[in-house]
N, CA, C and O atoms as a Maestro MAE file, in Angstrom:
{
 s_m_m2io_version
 :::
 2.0.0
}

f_m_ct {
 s_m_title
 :::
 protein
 m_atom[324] {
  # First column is atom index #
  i_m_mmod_type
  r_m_x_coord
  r_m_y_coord
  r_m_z_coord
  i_m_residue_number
  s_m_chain_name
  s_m_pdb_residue_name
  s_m_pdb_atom_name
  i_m_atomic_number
  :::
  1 25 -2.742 -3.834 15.100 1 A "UNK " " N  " 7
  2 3 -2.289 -3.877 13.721 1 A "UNK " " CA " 6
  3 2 -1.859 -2.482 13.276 1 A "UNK " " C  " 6
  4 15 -2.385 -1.498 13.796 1 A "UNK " " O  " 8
  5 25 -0.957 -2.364 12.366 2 A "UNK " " N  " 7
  6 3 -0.247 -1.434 11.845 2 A "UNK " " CA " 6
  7 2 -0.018 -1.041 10.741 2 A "UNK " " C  " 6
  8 15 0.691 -1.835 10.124 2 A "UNK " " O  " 8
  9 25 -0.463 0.374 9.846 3 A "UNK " " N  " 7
  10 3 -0.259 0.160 8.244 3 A "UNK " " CA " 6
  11 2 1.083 1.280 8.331 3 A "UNK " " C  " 6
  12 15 1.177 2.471 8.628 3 A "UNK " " O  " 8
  13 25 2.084 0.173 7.886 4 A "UNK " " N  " 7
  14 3 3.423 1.044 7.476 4 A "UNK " " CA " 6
  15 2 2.966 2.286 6.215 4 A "UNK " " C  " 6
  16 15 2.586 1.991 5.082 4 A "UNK " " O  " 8
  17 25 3.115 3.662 6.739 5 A "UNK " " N  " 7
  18 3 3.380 4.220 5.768 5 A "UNK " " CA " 6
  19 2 4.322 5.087 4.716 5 A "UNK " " C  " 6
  20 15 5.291 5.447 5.386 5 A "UNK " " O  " 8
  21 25 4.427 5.459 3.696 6 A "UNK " " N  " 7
  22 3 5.924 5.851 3.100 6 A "UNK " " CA " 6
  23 2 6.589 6.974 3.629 6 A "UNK " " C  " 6
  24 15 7.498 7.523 3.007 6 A "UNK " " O  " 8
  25 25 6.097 7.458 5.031 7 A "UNK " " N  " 7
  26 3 7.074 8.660 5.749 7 A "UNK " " CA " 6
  27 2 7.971 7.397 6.823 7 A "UNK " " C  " 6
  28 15 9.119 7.598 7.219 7 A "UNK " " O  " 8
  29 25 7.224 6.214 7.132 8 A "UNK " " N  " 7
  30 3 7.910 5.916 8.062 8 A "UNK " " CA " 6
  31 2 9.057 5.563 7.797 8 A "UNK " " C  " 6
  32 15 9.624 5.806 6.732 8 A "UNK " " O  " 8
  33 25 9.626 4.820 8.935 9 A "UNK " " N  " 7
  34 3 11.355 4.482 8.842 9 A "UNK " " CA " 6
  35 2 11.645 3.301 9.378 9 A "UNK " " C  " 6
  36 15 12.103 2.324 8.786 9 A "UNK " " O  " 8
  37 25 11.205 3.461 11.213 10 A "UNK " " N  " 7
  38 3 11.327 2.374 12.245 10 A "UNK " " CA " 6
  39 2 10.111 2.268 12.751 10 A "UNK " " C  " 6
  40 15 9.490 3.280 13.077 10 A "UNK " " O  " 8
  41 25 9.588 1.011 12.893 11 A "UNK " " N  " 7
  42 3 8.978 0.530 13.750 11 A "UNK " " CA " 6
  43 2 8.916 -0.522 14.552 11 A "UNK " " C  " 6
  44 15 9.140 -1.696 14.255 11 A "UNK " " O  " 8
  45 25 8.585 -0.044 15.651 12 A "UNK " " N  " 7
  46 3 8.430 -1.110 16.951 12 A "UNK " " CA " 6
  47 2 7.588 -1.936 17.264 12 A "UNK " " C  " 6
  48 15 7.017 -1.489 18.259 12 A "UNK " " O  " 8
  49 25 7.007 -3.291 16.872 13 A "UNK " " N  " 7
  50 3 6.254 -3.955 17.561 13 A "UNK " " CA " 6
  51 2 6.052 -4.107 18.873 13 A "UNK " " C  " 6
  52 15 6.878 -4.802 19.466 13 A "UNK " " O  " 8
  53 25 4.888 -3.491 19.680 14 A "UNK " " N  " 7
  54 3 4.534 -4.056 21.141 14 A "UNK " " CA " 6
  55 2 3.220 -4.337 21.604 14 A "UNK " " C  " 6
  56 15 2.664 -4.050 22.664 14 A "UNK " " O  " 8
  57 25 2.824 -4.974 20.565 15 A "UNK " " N  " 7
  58 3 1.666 -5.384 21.004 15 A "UNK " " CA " 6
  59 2 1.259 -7.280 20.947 15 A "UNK " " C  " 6
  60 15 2.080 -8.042 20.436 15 A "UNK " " O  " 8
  61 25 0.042 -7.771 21.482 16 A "UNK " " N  " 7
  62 3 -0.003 -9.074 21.055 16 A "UNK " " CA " 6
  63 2 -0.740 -9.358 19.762 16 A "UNK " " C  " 6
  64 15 -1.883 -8.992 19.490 16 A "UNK " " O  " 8
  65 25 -0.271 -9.759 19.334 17 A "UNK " " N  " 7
  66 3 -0.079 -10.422 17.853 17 A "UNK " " CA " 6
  67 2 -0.456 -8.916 16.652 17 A "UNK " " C  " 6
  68 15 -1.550 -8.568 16.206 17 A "UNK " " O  " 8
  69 25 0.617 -8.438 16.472 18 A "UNK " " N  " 7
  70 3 0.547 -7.125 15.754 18 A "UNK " " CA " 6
  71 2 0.904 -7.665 13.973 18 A "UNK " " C  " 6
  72 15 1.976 -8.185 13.661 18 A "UNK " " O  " 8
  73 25 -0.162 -7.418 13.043 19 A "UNK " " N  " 7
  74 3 0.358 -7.522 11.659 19 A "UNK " " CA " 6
  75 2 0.607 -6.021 11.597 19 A "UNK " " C  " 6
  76 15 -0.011 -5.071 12.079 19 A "UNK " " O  " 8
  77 25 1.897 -6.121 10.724 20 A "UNK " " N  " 7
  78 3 2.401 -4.386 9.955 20 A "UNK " " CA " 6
  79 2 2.880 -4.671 8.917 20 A "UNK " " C  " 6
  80 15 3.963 -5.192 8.649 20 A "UNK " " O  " 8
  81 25 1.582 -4.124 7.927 21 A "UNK " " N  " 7
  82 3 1.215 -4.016 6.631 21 A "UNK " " CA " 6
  83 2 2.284 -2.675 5.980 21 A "UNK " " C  " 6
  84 15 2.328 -1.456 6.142 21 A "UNK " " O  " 8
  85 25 3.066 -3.690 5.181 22 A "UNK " " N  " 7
  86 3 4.280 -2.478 3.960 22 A "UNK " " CA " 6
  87 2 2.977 -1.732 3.296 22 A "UNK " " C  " 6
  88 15 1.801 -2.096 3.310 22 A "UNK " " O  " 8
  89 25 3.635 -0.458 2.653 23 A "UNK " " N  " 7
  90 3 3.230 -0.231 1.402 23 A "UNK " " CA " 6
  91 2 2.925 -0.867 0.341 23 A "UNK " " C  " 6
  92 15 3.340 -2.025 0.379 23 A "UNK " " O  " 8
  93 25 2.254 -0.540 -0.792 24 A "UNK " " N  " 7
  94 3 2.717 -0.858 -2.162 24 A "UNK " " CA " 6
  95 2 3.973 -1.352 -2.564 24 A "UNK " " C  " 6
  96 15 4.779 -0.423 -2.623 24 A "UNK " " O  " 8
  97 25 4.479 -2.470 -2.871 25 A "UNK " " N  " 7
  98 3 5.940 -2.151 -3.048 25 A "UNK " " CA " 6
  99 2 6.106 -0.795 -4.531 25 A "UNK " " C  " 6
  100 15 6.924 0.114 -4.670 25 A "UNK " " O  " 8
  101 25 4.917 -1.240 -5.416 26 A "UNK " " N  " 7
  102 3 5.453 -0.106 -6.358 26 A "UNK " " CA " 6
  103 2 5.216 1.074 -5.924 26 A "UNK " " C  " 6
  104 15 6.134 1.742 -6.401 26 A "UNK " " O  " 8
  105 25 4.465 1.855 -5.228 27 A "UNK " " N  " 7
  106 3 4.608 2.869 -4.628 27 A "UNK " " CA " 6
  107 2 5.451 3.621 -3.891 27 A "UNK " " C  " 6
  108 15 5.292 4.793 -3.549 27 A "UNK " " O  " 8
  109 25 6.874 2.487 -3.527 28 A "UNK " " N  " 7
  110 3 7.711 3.147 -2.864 28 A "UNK " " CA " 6
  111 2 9.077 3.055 -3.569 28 A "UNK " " C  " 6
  112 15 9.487 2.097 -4.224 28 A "UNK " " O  " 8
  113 25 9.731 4.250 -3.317 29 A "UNK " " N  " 7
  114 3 11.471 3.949 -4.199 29 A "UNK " " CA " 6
  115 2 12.089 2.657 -3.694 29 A "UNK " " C  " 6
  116 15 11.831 2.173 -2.592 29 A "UNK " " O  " 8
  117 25 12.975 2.103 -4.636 30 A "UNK " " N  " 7
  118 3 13.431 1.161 -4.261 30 A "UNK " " CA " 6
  119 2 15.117 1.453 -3.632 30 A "UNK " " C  " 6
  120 15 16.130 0.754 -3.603 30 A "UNK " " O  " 8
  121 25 14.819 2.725 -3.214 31 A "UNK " " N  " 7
  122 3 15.903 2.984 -1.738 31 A "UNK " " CA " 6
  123 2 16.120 3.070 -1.030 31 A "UNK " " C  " 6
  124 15 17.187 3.085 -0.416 31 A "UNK " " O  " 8
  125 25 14.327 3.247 -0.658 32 A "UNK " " N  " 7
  126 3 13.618 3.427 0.696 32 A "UNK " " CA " 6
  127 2 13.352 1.919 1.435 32 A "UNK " " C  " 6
  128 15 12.573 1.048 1.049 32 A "UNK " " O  " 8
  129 25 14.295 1.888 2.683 33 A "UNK " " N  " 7
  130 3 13.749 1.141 3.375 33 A "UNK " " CA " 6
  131 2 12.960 1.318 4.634 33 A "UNK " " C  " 6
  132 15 12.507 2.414 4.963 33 A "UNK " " O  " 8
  133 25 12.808 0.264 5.308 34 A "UNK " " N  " 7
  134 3 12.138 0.171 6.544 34 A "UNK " " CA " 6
  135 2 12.353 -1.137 7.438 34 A "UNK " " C  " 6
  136 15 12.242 -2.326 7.139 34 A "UNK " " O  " 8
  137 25 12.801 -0.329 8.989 35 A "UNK " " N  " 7
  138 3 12.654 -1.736 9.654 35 A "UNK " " CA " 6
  139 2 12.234 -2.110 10.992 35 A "UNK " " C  " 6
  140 15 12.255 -1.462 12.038 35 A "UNK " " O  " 8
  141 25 11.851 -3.284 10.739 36 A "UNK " " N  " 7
  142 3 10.446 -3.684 11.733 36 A "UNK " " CA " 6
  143 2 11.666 -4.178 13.396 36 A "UNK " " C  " 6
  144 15 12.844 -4.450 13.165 36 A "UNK " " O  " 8
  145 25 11.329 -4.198 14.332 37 A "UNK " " N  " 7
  146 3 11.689 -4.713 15.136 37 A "UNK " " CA " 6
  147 2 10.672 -5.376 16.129 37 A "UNK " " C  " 6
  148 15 9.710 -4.617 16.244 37 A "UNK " " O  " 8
  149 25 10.521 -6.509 16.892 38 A "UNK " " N  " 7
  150 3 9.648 -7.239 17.742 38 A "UNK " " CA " 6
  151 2 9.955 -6.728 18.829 38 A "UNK " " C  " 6
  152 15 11.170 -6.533 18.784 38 A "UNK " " O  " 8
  153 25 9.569 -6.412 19.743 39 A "UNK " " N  " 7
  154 3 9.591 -6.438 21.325 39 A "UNK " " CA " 6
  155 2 8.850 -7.637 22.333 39 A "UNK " " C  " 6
  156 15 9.082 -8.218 23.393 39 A "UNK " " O  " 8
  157 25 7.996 -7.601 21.455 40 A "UNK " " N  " 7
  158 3 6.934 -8.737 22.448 40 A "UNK " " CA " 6
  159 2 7.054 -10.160 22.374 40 A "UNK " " C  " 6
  160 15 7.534 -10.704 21.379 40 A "UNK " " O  " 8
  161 25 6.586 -10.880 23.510 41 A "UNK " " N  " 7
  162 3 6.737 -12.266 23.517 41 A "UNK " " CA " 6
  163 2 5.998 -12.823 22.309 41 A "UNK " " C  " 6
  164 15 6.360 -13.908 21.854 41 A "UNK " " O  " 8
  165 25 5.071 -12.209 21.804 42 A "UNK " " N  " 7
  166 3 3.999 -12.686 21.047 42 A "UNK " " CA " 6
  167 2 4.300 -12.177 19.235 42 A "UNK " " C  " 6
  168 15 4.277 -10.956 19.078 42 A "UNK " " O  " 8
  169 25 4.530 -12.917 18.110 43 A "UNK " " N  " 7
  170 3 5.048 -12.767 16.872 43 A "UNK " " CA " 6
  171 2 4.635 -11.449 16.207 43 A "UNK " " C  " 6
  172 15 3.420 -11.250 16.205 43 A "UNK " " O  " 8
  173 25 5.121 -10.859 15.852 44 A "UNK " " N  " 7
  174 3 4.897 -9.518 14.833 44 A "UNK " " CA " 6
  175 2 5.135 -10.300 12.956 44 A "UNK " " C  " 6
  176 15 6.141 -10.720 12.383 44 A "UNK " " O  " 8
  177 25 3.793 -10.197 12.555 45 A "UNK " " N  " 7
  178 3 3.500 -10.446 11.515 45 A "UNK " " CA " 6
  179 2 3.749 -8.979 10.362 45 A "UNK " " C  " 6
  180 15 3.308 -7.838 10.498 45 A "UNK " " O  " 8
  181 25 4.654 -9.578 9.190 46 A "UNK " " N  " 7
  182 3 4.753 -8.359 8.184 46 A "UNK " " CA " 6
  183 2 4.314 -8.867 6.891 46 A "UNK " " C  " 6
  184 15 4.911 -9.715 6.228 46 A "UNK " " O  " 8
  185 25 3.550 -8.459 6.674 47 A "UNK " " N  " 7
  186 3 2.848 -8.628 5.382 47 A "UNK " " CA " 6
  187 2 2.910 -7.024 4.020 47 A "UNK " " C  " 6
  188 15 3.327 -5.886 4.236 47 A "UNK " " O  " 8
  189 25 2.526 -7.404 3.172 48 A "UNK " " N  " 7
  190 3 2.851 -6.423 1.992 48 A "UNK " " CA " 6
  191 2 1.102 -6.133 1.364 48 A "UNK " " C  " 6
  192 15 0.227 -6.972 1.148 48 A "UNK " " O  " 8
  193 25 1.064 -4.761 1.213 49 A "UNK " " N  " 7
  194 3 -0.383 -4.172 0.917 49 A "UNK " " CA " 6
  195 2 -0.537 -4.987 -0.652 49 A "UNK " " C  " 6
  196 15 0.350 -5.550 -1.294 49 A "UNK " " O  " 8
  197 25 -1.827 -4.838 -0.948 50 A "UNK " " N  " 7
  198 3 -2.228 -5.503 -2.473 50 A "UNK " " CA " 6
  199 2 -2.396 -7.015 -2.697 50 A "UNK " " C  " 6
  200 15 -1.914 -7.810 -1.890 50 A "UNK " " O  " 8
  201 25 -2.901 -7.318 -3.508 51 A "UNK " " N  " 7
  202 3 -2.881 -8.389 -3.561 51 A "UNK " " CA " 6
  203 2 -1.985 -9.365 -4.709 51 A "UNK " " C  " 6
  204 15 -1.678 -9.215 -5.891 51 A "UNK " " O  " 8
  205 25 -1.788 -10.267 -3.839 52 A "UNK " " N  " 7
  206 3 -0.342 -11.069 -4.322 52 A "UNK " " CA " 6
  207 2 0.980 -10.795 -4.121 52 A "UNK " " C  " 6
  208 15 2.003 -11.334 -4.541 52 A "UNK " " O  " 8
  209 25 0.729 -9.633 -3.231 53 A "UNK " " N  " 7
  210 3 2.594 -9.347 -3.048 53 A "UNK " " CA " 6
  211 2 2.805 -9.883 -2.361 53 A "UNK " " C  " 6
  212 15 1.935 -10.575 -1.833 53 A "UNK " " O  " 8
  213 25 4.170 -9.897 -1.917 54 A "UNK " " N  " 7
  214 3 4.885 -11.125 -1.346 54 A "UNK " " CA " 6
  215 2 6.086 -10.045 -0.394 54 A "UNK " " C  " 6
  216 15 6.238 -8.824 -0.337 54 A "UNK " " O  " 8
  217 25 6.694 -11.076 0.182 55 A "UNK " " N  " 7
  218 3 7.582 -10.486 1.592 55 A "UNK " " CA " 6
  219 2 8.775 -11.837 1.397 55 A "UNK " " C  " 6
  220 15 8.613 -12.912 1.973 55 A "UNK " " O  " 8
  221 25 9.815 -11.582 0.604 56 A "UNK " " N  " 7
  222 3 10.712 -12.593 0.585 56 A "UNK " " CA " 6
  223 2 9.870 -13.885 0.106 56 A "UNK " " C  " 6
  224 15 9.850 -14.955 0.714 56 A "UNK " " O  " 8
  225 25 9.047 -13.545 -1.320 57 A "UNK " " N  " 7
  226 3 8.512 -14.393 -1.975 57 A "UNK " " CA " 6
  227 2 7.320 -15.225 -1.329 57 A "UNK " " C  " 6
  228 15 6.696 -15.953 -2.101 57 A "UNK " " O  " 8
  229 25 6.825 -15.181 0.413 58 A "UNK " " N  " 7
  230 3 5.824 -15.604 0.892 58 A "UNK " " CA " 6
  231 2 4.733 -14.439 1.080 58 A "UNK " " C  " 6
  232 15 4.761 -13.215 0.951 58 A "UNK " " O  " 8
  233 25 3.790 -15.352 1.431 59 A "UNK " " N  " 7
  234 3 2.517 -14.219 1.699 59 A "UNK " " CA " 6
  235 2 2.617 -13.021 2.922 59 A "UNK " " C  " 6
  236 15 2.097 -11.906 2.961 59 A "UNK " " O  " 8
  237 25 3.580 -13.780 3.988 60 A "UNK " " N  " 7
  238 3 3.926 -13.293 4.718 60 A "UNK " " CA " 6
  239 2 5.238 -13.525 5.691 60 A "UNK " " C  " 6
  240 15 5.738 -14.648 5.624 60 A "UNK " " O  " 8
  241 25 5.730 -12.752 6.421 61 A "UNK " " N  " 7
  242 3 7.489 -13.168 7.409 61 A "UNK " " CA " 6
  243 2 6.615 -12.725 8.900 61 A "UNK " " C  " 6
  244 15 5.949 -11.733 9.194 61 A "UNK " " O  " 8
  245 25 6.933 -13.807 9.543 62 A "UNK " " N  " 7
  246 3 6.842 -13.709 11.284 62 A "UNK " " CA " 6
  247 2 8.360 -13.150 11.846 62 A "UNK " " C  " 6
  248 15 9.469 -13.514 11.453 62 A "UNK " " O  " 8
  249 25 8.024 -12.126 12.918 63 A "UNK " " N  " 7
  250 3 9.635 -11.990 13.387 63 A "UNK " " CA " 6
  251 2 8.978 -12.292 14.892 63 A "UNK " " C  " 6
  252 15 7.894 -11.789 15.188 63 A "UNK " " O  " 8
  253 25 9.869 -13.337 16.027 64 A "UNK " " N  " 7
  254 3 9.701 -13.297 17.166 64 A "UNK " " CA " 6
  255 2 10.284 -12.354 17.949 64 A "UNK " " C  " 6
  256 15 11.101 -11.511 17.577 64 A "UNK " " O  " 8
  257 25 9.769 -12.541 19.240 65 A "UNK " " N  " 7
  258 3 10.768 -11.391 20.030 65 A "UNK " " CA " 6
  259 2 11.945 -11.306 20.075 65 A "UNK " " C  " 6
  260 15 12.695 -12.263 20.267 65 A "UNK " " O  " 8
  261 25 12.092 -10.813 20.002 66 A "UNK " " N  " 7
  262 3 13.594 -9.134 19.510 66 A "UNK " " CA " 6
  263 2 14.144 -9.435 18.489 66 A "UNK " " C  " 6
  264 15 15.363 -9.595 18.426 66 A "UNK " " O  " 8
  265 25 13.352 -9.568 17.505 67 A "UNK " " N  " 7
  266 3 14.337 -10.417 15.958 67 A "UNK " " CA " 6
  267 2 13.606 -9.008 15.452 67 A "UNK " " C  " 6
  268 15 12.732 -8.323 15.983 67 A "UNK " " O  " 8
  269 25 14.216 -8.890 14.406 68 A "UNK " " N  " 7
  270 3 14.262 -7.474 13.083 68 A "UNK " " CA " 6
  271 2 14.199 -7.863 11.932 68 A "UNK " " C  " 6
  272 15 14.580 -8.990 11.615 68 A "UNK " " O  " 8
  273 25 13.706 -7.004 11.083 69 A "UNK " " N  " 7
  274 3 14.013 -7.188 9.367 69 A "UNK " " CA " 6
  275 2 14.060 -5.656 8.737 69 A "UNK " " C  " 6
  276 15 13.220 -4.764 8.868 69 A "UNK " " O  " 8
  277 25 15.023 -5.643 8.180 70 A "UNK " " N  " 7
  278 3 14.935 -4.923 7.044 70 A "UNK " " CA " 6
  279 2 14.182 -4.961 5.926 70 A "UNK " " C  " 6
  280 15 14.554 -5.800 5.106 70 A "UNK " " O  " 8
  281 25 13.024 -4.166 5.572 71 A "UNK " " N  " 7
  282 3 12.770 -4.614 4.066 71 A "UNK " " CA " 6
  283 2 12.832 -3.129 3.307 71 A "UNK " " C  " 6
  284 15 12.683 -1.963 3.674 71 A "UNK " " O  " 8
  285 25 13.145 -3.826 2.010 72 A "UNK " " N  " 7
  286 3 13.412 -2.927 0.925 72 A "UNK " " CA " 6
  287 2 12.333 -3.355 -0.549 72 A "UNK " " C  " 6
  288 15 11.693 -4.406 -0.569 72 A "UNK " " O  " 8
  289 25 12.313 -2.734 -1.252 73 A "UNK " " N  " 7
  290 3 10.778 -3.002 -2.160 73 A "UNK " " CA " 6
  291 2 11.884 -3.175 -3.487 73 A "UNK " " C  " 6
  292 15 12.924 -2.517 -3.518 73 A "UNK " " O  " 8
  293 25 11.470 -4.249 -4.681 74 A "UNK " " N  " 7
  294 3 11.608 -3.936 -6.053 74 A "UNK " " CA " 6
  295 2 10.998 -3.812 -7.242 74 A "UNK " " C  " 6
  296 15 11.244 -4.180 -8.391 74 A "UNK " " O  " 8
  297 25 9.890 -3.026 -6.544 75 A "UNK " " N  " 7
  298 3 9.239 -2.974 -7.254 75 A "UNK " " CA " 6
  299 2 7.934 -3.427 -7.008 75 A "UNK " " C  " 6
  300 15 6.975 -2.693 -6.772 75 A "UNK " " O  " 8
  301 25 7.918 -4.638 -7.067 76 A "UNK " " N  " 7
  302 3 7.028 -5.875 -7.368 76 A "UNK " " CA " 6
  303 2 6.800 -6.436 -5.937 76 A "UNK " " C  " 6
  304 15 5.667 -6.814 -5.640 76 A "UNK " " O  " 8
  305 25 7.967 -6.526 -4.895 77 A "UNK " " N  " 7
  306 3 7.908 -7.557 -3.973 77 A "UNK " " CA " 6
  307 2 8.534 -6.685 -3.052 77 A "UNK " " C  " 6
  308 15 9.159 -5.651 -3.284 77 A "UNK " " O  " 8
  309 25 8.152 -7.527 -1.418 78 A "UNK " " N  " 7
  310 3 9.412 -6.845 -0.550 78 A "UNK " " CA " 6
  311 2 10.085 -8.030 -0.342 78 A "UNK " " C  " 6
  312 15 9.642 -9.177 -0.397 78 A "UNK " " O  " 8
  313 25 11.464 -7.549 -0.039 79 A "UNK " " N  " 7
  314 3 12.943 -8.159 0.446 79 A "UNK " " CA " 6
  315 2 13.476 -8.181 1.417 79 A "UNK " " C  " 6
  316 15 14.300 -7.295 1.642 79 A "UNK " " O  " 8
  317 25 13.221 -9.218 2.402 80 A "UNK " " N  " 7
  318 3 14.128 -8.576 3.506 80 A "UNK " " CA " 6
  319 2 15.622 -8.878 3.159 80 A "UNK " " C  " 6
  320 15 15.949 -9.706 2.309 80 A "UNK " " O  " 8
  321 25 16.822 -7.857 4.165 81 A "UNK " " N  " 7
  322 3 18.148 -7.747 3.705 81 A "UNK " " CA " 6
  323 2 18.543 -7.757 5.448 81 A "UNK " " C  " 6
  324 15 19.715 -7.678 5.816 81 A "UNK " " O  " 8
  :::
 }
 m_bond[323] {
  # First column is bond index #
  i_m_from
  i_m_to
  i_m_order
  :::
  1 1 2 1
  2 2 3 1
  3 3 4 2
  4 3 5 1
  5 5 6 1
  6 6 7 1
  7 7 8 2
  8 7 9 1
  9 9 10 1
  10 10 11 1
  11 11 12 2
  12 11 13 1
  13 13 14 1
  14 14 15 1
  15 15 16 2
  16 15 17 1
  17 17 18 1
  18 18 19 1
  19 19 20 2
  20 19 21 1
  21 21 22 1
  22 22 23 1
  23 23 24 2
  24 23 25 1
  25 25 26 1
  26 26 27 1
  27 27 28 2
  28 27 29 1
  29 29 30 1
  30 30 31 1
  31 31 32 2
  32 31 33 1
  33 33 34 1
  34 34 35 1
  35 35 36 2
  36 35 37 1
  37 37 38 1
  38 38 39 1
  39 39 40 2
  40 39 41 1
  41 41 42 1
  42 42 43 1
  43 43 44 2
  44 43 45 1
  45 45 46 1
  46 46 47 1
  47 47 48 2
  48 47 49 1
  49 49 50 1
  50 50 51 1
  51 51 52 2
  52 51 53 1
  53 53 54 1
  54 54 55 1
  55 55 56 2
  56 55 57 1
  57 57 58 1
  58 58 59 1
  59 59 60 2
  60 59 61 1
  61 61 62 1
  62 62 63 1
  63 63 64 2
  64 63 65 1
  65 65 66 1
  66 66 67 1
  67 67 68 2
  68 67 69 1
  69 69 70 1
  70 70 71 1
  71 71 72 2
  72 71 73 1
  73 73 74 1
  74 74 75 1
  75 75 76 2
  76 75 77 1
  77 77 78 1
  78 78 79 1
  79 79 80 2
  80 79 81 1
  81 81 82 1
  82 82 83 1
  83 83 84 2
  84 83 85 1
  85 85 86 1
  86 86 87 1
  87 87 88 2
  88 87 89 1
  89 89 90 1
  90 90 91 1
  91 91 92 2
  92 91 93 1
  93 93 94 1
  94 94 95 1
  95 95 96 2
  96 95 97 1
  97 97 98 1
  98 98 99 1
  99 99 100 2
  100 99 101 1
  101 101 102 1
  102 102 103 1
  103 103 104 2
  104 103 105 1
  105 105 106 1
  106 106 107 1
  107 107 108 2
  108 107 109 1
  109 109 110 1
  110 110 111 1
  111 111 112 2
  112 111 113 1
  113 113 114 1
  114 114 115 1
  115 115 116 2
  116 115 117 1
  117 117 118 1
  118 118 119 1
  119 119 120 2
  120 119 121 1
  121 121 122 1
  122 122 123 1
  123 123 124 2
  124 123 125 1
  125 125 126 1
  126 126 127 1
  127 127 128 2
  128 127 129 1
  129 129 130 1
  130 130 131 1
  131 131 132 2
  132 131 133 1
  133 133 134 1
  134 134 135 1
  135 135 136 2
  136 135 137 1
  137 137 138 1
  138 138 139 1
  139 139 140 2
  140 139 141 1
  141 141 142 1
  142 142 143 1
  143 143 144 2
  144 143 145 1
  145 145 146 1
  146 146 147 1
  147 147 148 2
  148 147 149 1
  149 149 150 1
  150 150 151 1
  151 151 152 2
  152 151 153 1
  153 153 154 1
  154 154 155 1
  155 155 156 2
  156 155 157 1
  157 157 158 1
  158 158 159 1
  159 159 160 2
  160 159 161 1
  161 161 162 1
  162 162 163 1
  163 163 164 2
  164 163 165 1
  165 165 166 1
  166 166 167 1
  167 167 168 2
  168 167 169 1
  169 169 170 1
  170 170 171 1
  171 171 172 2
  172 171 173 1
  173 173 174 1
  174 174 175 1
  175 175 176 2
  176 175 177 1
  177 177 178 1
  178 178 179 1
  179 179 180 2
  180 179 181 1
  181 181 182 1
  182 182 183 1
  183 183 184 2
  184 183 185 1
  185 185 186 1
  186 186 187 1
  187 187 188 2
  188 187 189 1
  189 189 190 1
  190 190 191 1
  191 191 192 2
  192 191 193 1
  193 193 194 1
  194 194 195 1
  195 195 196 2
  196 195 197 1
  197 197 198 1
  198 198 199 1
  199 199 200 2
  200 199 201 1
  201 201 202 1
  202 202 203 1
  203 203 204 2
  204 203 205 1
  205 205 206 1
  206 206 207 1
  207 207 208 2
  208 207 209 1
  209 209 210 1
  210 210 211 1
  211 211 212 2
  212 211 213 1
  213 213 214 1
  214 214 215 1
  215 215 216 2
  216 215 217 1
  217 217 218 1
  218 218 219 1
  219 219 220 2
  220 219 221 1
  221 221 222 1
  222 222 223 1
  223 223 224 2
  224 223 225 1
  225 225 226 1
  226 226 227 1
  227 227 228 2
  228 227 229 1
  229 229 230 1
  230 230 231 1
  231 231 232 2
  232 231 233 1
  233 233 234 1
  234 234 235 1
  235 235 236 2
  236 235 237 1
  237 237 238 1
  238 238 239 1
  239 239 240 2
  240 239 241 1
  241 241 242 1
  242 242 243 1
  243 243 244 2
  244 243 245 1
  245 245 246 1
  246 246 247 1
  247 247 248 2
  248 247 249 1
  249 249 250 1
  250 250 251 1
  251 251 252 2
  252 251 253 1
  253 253 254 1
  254 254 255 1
  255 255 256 2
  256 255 257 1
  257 257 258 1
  258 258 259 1
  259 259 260 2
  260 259 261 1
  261 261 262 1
  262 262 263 1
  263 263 264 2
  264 263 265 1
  265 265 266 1
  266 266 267 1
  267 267 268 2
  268 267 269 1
  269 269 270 1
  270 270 271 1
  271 271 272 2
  272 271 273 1
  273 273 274 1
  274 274 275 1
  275 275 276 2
  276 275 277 1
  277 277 278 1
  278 278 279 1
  279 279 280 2
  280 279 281 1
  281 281 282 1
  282 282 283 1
  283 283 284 2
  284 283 285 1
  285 285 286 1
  286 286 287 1
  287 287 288 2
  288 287 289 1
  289 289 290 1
  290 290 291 1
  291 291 292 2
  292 291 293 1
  293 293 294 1
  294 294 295 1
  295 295 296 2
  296 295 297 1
  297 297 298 1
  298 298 299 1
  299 299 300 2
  300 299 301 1
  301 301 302 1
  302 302 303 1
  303 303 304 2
  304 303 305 1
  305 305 306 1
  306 306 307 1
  307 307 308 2
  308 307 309 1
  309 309 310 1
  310 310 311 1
  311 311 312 2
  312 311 313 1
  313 313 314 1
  314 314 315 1
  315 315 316 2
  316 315 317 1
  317 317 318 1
  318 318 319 1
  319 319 320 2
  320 319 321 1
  321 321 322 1
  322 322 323 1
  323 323 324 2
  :::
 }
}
């Protein structure tokens, strides 16, 4: 498991079954992005710090192997783009 923090940029999933926990969304500018990429056969879970935030309005986004997301914060929520 992984806690995204607000220096990062890219990260790589390679592990089996890896959650990587965003920031705050309010803690971070809403210019700053970040993006996740999968490597492994096994799902990379992205979830958002705090409680009740959301990741494209769910609790959480699965990316399988070699799928990506962009997310960007507004504040309130993350977005993937």
């Amino acid at each position: 498991n992984y806690t995204v923090t607000r220096s990062d940029s890219i990260i790589i999933g390679n592990g089996s079954n890896i959650t990587a926990t965003l920031p705050y969304p309010s803690l971070v500018s809403k210019d700053r992005h970040y993006i996740l990429k999968n490597i492994n056969s096994t799902a990379l879970t992205v979830v958002s710090a705090g409680t009740s935030k959301t990741v494209d309005g769910a609790s959480s986004q699965s990316l399988v192997q070699w799928a990506k997301g962009t997310y960007v914060s507004d504040g309130t929520q993350w977005l993937s783009i």
